[in-house]
ZAMARGU-4260 file (C-alpha; in steps of 0.2 Angstrom, whole numbers, plus 5000, padded with zeros to 4 digits):
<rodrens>
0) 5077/4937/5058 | 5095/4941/5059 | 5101/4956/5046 | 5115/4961/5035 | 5119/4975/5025
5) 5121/4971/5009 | 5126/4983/4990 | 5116/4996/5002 | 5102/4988/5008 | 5097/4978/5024
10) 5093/4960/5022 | 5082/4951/5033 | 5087/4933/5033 | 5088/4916/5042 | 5103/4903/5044
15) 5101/4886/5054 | 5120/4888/5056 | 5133/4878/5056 | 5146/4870/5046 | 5135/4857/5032
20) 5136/4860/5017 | 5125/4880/5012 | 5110/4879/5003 | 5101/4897/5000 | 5083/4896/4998
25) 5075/4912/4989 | 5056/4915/4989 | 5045/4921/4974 | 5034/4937/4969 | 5023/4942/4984
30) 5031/4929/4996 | 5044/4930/5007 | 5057/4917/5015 | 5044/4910/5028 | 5037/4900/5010
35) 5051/4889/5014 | 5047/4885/5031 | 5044/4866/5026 | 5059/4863/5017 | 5070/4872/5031
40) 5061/4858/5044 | 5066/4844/5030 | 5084/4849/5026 | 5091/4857/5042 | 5095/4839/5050
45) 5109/4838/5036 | 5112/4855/5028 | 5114/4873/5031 | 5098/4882/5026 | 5098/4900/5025
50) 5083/4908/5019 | 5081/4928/5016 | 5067/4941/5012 | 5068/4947/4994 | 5072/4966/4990
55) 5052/4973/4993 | 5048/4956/5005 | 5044/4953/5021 | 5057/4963/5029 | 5071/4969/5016
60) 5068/4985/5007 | 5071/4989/4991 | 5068/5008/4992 | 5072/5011/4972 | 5072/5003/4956
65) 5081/4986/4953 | 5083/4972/4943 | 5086/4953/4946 | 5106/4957/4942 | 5106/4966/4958
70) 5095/4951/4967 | 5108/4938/4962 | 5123/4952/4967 | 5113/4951/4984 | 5112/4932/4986
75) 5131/4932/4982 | 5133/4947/4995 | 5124/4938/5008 | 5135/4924/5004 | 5150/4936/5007
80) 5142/4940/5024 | 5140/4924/5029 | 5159/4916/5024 | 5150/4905/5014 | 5162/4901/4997
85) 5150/4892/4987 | 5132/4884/4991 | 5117/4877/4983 | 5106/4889/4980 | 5086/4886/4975
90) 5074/4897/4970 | 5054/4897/4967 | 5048/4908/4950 | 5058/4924/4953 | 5069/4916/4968
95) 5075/4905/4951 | 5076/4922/4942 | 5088/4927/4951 | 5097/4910/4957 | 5100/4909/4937
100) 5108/4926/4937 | 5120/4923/4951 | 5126/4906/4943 | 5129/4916/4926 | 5136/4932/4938
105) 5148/4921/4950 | 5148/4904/4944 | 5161/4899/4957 | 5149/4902/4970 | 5138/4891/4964
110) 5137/4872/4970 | 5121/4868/4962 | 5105/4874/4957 | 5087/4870/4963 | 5074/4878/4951
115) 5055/4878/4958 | 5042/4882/4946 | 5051/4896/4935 | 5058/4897/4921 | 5074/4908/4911
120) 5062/4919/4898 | 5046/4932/4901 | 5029/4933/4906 | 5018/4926/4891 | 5011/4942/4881
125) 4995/4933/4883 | 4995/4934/4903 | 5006/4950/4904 | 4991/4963/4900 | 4981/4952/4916
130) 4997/4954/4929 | 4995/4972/4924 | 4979/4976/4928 | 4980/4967/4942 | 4993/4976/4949
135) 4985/4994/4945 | 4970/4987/4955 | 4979/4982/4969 | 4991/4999/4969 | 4975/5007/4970
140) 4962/4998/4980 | 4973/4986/4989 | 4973/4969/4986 | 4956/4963/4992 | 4949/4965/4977
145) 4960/4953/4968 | 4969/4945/4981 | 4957/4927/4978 | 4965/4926/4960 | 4981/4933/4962
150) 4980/4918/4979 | 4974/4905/4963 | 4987/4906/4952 | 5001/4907/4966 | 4997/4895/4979
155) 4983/4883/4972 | 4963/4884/4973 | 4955/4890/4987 | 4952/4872/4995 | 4966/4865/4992
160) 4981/4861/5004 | 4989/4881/5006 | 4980/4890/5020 | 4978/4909/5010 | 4975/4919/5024
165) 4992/4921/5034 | 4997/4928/5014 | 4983/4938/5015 | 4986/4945/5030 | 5002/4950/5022
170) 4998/4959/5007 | 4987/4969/5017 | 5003/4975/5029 | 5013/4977/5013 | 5021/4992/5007
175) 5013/4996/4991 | 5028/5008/4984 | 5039/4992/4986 | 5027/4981/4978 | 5025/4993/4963
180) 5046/4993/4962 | 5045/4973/4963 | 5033/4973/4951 | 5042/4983/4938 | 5057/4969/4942
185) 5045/4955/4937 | 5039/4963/4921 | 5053/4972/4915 | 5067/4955/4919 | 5078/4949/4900
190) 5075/4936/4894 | 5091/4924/4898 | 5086/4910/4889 | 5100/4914/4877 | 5113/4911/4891
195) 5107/4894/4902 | 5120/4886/4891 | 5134/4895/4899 | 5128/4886/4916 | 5136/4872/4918
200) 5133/4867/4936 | 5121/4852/4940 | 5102/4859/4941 | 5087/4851/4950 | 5070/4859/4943
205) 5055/4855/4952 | 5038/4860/4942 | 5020/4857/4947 | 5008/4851/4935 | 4994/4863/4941
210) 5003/4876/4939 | 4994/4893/4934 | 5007/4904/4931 | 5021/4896/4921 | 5017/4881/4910
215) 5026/4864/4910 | 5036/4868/4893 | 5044/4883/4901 | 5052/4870/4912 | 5057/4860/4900
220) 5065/4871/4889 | 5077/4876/4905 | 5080/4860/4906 | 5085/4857/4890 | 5096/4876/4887
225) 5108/4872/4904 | 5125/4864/4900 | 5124/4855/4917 | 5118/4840/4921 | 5097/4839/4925
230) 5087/4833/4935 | 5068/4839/4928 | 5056/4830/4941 | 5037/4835/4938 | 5027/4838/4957
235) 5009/4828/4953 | 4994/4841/4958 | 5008/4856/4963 | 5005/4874/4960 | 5015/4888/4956
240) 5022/4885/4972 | 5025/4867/4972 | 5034/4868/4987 | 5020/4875/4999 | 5006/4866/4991
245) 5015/4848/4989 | 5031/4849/5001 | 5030/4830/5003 | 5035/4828/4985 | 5048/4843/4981
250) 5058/4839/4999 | 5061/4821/4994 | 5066/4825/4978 | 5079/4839/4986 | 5086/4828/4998
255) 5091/4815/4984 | 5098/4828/4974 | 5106/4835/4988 | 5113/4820/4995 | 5120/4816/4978
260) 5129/4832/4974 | 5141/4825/4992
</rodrens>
């Protein structure tokens, strides 16, 4: 993976290059950017896909406390780094997080949006106490002892279509200190649900049906707060990430959206 330094840090990401029109793919809580090796294979024929390793992921480091402002000033940065003036950019659960922000932060920048399975509030005080506990365990212990459920809510069951254990092989490698900081991110994030209606740009959000982690109506109520034009498309049988466990479904949906933005 190529690298940039970016507001202090070094990010780890990959471009396919060229002069198509830029969309920036950014990956969700415990992934990294190889979550979108499917729709890099679908898209690349026609677009510029760059995709990039989270602060605390897969090969960027975060190193001290942050919040999902500083991700979107780094997918803006990286967009800086790159000569790219504006791109699509596309996010999955906290990779929407901070796509949101950036659009609200540099809305210039900002060609279009592609939500995957996230949402604009909080963690649901019912589930919040769980994530918690799971992450003490796992700071602990490592993640072994909860890595089956934590590989549930995120990816789908464990006979379904995502392999787990390249992710598992992963946590296990993963620095614990940066997991703790990304976590604190995750929990501690505002609740920007107040602001969608200052987005204006046109939005595609992608949501699985099976999703464990955030329910349909979170979707919807995105949907409904932007100021843009939306596209909500329901992913039959997707989990949390939609994208991994039915890439079929969400890359034909981003190509028409895509194609219709030209």
């Amino acid at each position: 993976m190529a690298t940039a330094l970016v507001n202090g840090i070094t990010i780890s990401y990959t471009d396919s290059g060229g002069d198509r029109p830029a969309v920036v793919l950014s990956h969700g809580y415990l992934m990294d950017s190889a979550m979108f090796d499917p729709q890099v294979a679908a898209l690349t024929p026609e677009y510029r896909v760059i995709t990039w390793d989270e602060r605390g992921f897969g090969g960027t480091r975060a190193g001290r406390p942050f919040s999902y402002w500083d991700s979107a000033s780094d997918v803006i940065g990286l967009l800086d780094h790159l000569a790219i003036e504006q791109a699509v950019l596309g996010g999955m659960s906290q990779g929407g997080f901070l796509s949101l922000r950036a659009a609200l932060k540099a809305p210039g920048r900002v060609r279009a949006l592609i939500l995957i399975d996230s949402q604009a509030g909080l963690e649901s005080p019912e589930a919040a106490p769980a994530y918690e506990q799971m992450e003490q365990t796992w700071l602990e212990h490592g993640p072994q002892p909860v890595q089956d459920i934590v590989a549930a809510i995120i990816l789908g069951p464990p006979d379904g279509p995502v392999d787990y254990k390249p992710w598992f092989a992963k946590w296990a490698a993963a620095d614990r200190e940066e997991l703790r900081l990304a976590f604190r991110c995750l929990m501690d994030r505002d609740d920007i649900t107040g602001r969608l209606g200052d987005i204006s740009c046109p939005a595609l959000i992608l949501h699985g049906t099976a999703d464990a982690a955030i329910p349909m109506d979170r979707a919807q109520a995105t949907a409904s707060g932007l100021a843009g034009p939306v596209t909500l498309v329901p992913v039959e049988g997707g989990s949390h990430a939609s994208n991994l466990s039915h890439p079929d479904q969400v890359n034909r949906a981003m190509l028409e959206f895509l194609r219709a933005l030209e």
